[in-house]
N, C-alpha and C positions, 0 to 999 in steps of 0.2 A: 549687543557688544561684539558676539562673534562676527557678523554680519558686517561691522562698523571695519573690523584691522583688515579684513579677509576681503572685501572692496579695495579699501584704500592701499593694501600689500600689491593686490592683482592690476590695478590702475597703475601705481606706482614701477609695476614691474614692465609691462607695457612701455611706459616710457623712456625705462635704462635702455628697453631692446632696442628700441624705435633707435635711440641716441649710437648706440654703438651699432646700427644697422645690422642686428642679428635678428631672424626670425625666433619666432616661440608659440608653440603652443597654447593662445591666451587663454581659450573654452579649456584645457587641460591643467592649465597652473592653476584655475580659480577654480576646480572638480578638487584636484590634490590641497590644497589651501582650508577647503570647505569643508573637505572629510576631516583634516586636522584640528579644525574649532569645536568642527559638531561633533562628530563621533567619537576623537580623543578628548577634545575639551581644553584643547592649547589655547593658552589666552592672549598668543600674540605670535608674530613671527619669530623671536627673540626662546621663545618656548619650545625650539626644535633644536632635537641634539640627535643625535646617532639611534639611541634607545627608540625616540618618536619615530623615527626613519622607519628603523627594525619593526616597529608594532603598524606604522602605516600600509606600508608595503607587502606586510606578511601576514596580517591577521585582515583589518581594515579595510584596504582596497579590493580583494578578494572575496571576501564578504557582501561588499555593497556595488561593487562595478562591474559591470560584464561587459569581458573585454576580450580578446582574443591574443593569442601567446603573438601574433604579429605587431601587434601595437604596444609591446614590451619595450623597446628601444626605445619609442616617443618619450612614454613617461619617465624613463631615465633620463632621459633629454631634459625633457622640461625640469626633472631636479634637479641634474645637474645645474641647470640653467637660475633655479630657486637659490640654488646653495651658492653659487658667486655671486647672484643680485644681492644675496642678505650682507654678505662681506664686503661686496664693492660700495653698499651703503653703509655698514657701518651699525647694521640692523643688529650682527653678530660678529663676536671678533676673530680675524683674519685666519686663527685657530680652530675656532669654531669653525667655521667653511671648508680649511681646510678637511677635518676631519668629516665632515659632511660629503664630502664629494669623497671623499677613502673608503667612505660608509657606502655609499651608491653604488663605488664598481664593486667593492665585495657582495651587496647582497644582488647584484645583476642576476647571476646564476641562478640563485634561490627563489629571486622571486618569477624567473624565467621558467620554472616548475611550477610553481607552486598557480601560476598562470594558466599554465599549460594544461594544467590536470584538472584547472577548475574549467578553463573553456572546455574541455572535453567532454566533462560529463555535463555542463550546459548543450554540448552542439547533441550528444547522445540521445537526454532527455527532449530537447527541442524536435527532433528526428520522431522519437518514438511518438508525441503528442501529436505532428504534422500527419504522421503515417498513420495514426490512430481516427483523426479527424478526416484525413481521405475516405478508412474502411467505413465508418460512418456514414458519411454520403454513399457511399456505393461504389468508388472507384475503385477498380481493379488495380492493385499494386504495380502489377507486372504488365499493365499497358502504359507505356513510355507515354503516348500522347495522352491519352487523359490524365494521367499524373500533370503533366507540364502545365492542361488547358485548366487544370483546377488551383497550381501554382499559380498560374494569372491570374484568377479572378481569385486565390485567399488573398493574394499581394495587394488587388487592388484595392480589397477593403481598409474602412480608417482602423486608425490603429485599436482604437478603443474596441471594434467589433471583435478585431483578432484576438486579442487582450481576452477579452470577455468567452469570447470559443473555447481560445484556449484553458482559461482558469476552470469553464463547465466540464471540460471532458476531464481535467485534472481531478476534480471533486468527484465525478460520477465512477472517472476511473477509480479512487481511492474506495469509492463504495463497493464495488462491485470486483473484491478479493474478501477469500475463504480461506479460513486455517487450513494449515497442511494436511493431508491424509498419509494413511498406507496403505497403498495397491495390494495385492493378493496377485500371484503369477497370472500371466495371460490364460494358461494354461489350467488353470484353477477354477477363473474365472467365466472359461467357455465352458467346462465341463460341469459348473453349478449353471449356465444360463441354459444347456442342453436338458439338465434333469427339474429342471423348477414347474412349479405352476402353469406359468404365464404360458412359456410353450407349449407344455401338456396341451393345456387346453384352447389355443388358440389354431393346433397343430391336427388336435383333434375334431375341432369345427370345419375346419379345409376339409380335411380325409372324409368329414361324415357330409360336407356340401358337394361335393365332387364337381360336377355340371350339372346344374339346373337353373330352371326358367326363377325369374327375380321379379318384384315389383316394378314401376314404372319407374322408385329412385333408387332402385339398382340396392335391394333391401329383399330379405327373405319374407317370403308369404306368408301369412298369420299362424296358418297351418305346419308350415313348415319349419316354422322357429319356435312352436309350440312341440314340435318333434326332436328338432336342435337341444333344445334344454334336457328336454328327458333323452333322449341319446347320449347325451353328454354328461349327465347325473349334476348337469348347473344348478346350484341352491339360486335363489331368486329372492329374496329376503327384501329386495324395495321395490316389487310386484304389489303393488294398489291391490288392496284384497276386493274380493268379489266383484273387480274388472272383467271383463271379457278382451280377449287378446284382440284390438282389430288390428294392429299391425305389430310389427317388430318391436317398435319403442315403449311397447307396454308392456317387455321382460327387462327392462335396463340392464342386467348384466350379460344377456345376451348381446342387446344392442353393441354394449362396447367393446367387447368382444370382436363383433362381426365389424365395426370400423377401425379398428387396430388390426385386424387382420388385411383389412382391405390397403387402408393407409399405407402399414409395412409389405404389402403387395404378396401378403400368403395366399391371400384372396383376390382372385381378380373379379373385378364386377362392373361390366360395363356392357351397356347398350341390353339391360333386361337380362342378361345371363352370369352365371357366374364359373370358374374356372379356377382351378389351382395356378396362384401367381409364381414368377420367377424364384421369389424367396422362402418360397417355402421347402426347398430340399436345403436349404444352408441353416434353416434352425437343427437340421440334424448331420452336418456335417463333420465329419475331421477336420474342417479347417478350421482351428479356432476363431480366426481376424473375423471369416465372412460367419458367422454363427454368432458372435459377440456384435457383427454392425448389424445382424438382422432384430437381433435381440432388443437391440437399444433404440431401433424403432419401433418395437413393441411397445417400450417403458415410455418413450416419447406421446406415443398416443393416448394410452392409459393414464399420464400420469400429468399429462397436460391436453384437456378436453375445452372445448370450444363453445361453451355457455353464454350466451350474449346477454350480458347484465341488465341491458335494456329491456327486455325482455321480461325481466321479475322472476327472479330464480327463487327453489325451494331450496331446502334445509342442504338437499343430497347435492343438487347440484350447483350449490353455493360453497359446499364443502370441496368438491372435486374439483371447484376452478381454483379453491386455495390449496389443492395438493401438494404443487409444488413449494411452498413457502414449509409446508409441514416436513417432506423432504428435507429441505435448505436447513429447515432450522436444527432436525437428524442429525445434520452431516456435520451441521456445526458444534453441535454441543459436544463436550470432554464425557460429558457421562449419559446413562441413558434417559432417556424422559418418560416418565408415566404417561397414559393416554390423557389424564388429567390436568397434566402441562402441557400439553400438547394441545388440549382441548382448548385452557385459556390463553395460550398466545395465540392460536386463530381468531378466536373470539376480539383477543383485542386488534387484530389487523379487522375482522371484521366491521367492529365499531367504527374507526376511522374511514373505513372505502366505503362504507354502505350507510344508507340509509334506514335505520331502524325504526319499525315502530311498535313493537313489542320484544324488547331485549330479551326476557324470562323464559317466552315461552320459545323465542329462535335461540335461544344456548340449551336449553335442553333437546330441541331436534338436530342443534348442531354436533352436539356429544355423543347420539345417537349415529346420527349419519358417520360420525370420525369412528367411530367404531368399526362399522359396516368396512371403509375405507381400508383402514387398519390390519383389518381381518384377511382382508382382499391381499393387501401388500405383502402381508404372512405367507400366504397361498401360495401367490406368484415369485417367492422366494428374495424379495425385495428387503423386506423386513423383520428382524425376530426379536423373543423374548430376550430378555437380558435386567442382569439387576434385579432388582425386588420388585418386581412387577413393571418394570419399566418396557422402553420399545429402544431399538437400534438398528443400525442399517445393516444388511449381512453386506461380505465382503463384495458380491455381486451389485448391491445396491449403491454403494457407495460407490464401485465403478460409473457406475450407470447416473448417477447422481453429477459426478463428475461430470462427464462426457456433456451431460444436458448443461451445466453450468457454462463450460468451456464454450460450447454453441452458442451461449446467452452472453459470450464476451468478459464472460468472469475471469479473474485471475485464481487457479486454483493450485496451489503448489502441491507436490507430493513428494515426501520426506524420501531423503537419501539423493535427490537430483542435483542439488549444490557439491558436491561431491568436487566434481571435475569443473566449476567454476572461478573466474578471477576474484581476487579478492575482494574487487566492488559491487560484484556479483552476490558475493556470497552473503556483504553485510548487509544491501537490501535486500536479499530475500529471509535475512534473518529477521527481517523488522515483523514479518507475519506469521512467524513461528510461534508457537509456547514454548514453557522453559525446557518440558524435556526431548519434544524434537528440535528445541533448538541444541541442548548439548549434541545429539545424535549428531545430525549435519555437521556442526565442529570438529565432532571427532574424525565425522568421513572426509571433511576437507581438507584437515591436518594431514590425516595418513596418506595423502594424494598427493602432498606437495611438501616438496624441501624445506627443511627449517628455516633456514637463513634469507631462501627466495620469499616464503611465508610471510618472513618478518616487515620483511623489506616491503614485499607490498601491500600488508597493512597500514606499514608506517605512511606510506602512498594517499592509502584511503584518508586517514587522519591529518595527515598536513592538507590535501585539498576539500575537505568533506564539512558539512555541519554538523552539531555538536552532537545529534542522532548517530550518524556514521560514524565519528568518532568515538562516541560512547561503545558502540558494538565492536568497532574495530580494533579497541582499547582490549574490550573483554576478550574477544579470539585471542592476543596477544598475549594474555596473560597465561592461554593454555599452548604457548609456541616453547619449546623445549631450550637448556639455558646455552645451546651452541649459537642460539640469534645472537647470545649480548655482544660480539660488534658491531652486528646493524642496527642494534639498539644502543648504543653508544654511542655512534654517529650520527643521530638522530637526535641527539639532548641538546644542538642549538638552537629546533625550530622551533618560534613559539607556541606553536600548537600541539606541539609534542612534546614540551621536555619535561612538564609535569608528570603525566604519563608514562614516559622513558626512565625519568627517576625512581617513579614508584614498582615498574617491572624489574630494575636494576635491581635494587635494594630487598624485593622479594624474591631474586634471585640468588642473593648474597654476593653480587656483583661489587667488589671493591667502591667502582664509579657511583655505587648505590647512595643514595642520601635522602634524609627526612624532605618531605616538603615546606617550604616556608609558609606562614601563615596566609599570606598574599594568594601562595599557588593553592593552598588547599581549599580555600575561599573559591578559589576562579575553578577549582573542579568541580567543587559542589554545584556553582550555577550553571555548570556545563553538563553537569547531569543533569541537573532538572530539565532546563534548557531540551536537550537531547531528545526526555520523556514525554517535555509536551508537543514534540513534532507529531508523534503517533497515538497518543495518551488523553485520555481527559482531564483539563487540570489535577479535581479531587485525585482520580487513579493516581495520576503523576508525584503528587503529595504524599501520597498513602506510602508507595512504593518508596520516596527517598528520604522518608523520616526512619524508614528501617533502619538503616543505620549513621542516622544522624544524632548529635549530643541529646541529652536528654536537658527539660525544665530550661535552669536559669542560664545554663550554658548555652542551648538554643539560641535564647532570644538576644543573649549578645553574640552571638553569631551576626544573628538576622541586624543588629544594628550596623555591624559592620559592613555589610553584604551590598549595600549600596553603591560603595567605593571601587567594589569589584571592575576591574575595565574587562567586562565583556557585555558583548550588544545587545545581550535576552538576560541583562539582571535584571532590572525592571520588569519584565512580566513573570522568572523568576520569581521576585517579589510578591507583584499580584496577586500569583497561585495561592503562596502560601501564607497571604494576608486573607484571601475567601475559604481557605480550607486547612490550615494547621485548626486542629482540636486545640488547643490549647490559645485562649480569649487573647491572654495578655500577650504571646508571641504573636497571634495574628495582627494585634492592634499594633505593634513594633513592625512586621512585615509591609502594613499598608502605608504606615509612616516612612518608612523607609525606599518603599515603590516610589511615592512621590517625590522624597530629595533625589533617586536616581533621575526621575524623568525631568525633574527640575534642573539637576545641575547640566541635565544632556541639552533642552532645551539652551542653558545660560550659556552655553562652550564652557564650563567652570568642574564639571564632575570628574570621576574617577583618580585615581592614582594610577 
């Protein structure tokens, strides 16, 4: 049906222009026409009034068209151009048109922003995934010519490849961020990497190697690294008992040792001899920077070793090539993990990468060898006790943890750094926060910036953002002190804000303040959900906004009504909470209710 008016309108209009020899826009009248059946659900041309205008314009097209603040004039054009075809046919009366073309130049301005903010963080994020997609390949940013020669050849790809590039780096990029941390002073952090372990003893295998003659692969003499260990008082604990040493590799914690020394260049060893490397007087410098980069190619060695899987790895050295994942999952956790947790999330990365063929008796060598591991990380100052038996990164580790992550292309934020950021700044990086370094950041970026500028470009974020961004940028707002409320008053015509703007007013005690109507509170609830399932797993998403959602039979007439909502994620809104509300009879209301949305969106007939 929608298909049926939205042809015969866009033909029809075609031929008034043709007749009165005005150009038009034809691909642009039959885009604005077709957003109006489907996305609003108008059931004809005759079903446009000023309100449809406001909600095409402002919520709508913004939403689903990516367009550039330059091709603003057109599409007023072309409505303009809609709005006297409907009147000069007769389609609507002369009144109607009238006030349609009244309706256009007022919201010129608004929607000439609301455009403009959204191309902007379109060309931003496009920039950041192009520049991301270069470092990838290997292009050097800051060489002008191969940026340009890689421009030609992404360009000349079909679009679907582009498409496809870009969507993988999107996903790989969204994998690959870590909760926030907090740093420990530079100065904290060199003064624990000068006294720990790892230096000790990597500092002390240089001093006690001095010069002398090496192996043929540039590796201490059997004799001699059987002198290494006892010079150095090295425990040796995955030493194959009643082996005979024929070379270096049959003290493994020597061994690695001695190529983490070499790797980070404390140790030089090349051509059969060996020699105190460049880096070995900056593990014991005053300078923090060069004492902390010597450091972290210590951890880099140790702590990511080069086992070739092909090869058929044992218990320890199956362990050591998942170090870093045991790391990762450290850094990530809110609390401390027992070696026992730690043990079974290897085990199960294990089970997936590898080939098993005796599960029982590789998870008991594996828990043994994590131990050994563990013990090692202690030592070298990486690691310690914490909690009831658990493990945690010290503050060292976690630098050091960072730093390898950051290498690996991760996104790792560290708390307090949104501070001095813009406001769109702020609310993505809140997406990856928890709640209490998410208040902390809030609080640092409030006390940074003026109230009223605060407000203002919040309100910013919110009128061009999706319902994620708005949702956070909603919540910043609420902790902006009550000198905003006129930039928050000025803000209650746009439809993306003045539910929002209502309920900050009236939590303000703001005069302007007033209840939401049933409509708006309806269209906020799906805009939070909405919001939660950008970042969120449905279930999570569900979990989180039934906290304060009605309870029982008030629920599920809710959820009946929720269909009607005109906004563009009620329907999977719905979804959500048709596969994951607890409660049977509201999910079976949820799921029936998903389908009239998506039905009446399909029919052009739904919402209000």
């Amino acid at each position: 049906m929608a298909d049926n008016w939205v042809e015969t309108t866009a033909g029809d209009l075609r031929r008034w222009a043709d007749e009165r020899g005005e150009k038009i826009d034809g691909q642009g009248a039959r885009l604005l026409l077709d957003l109006a059946a489907r996305e609003m659900g108008l059931e004809g041309p005759d079903a446009l009034t000023p309100a449809a205008l406001r909600a095409l314009l402002l919520e709508v097209f913004p939403d689903t068209v990516v367009a550039g603040a330059d091709e603003v004039p057109s599409v007023l054009d072309t409505l303009r151009a809609i709005a006297a075809f409907l009147g000069d046919t007769g389609a609507v009366t002369a009144e109607r048109a009238a006030e349609l073309a009244a309706e256009i130049d007022r919201l010129g301005p608004e929607f000439t922003e609301v455009v403009a903010a959204t191309d902007d963080a379109e060309r931003q994020v496009a920039a950041e995934v192009v520049a991301g997609l270069m470092e990838a390949d290997g292009v050097p940013l800051d060489d002008q010519d191969a940026v340009e020669e890689w421009m030609r050849g992404f360009e000349a790809l079909p679009d679907e490849e582009r498409y496809a590039r870009a969507e993988e780096y999107l996903r790989r990029t969204e994998d690959l961020v870590v909760p926030p941390v907090r740093l420990a002073p530079a100065a904290d952090l060199a003064e624990a990497a000068r006294r720990c372990g790892l230096t000790a003893e990597v500092r002390a295998l240089a001093e006690w190697t001095g010069e002398r003659a090496l192996t043929e692969l540039d590796e201490l003499t059997a004799a001699d690294a059987e002198a290494a260990v006892a010079a150095l008082g090295l425990a040796t604990p995955r030493r194959l008992p009643d082996v005979e040493v024929g070379d270096q590799t049959d003290l493994p914690e020597l061994d690695r040792l001695w190529w983490a020394a070499t790797e980070a260049e404390v140790i030089r060893a090349e051509g059969g001899k060996a020699a105190p490397g460049p880096a070995l007087p900056d593990l014991g410098s005053g300078d923090d920077e060069r004492v902390l980069r010597a450091w972290l190619r210590l951890l880099d060695s140790v702590a990511v070793p080069d086992h070739d899987p092909s090869d058929g790895l044992d218990a320890i050295e199956l362990v050591q090539n998942e170090l870093t994942g045991v790391l990762i999952h450290l850094y990530e956790q809110e609390e401390p993990a027992t070696p026992a947790e730690l043990a079974d999330a290897l085990l199960g990365h294990v089970a997936e990468a590898y080939e098993i063929s005796d599960e029982r008796s590789l998870a008991e060598a594996v828990r043994d060898a994590l131990d050994l591991e563990l013990a090692d990380l202690a030592r070298w100052g990486v690691v310690e006790p914490a909690g009831d038996g658990g493990r945690a990164l010290t503050p060292l580790g976690v630098w050091g943890v960072r730093e390898l992550l950051l290498a690996d292309g991760f996104t790792a934020p560290v708390v307090g750094e949104l501070a001095g950021a813009s406001a769109a700044e702020l609310v993505a990086g809140l997406a990856w926060h928890r709640p209490e370094t998410a208040d902390e950041e809030i609080d640092g970026w409030l006390a940074s910036h003026d109230v009223k500028d605060a407000a203002a470009d919040l309100l910013d974020v919110m009128r061009g953002g999706g319902p994620g961004a708005r949702n956070l940028a909603a919540a910043v707002l609420h902790r902006v002190g009550p000198e905003a409320a006129p930039v928050v008053r000025a803000a209650r015509e746009h439809p993306l804000v003045s539910p929002y703007a209502a309920l900050w007013l009236n939590a303000a005690g703001d005069p302007a303040g007033r209840e939401l109507s049933r409509a708006e509170y309806l269209w906020v609830f799906v805009d939070t959900v909405a919001g939660m399932l950008e970042t969120a797993e449905p279930a999570e998403a569900v979990e989180a906004a039934l906290v304060d959602a009605p309870p029982g039979a008030e629920m599920r007439e809710m959820v009946d009504e929720l269909w009607r909502t005109d906004h563009p994620g009620v329907a999977e809104v719905l979804e959500a909470l048709g596969d994951h509300h607890p409660d049977k009879a509201t999910a079976k209301a949820a799921r029936t209710a998903a389908y009239k949305a998506r039905s009446a969106r399909a029919a052009g007939s739904g919402g209000v």
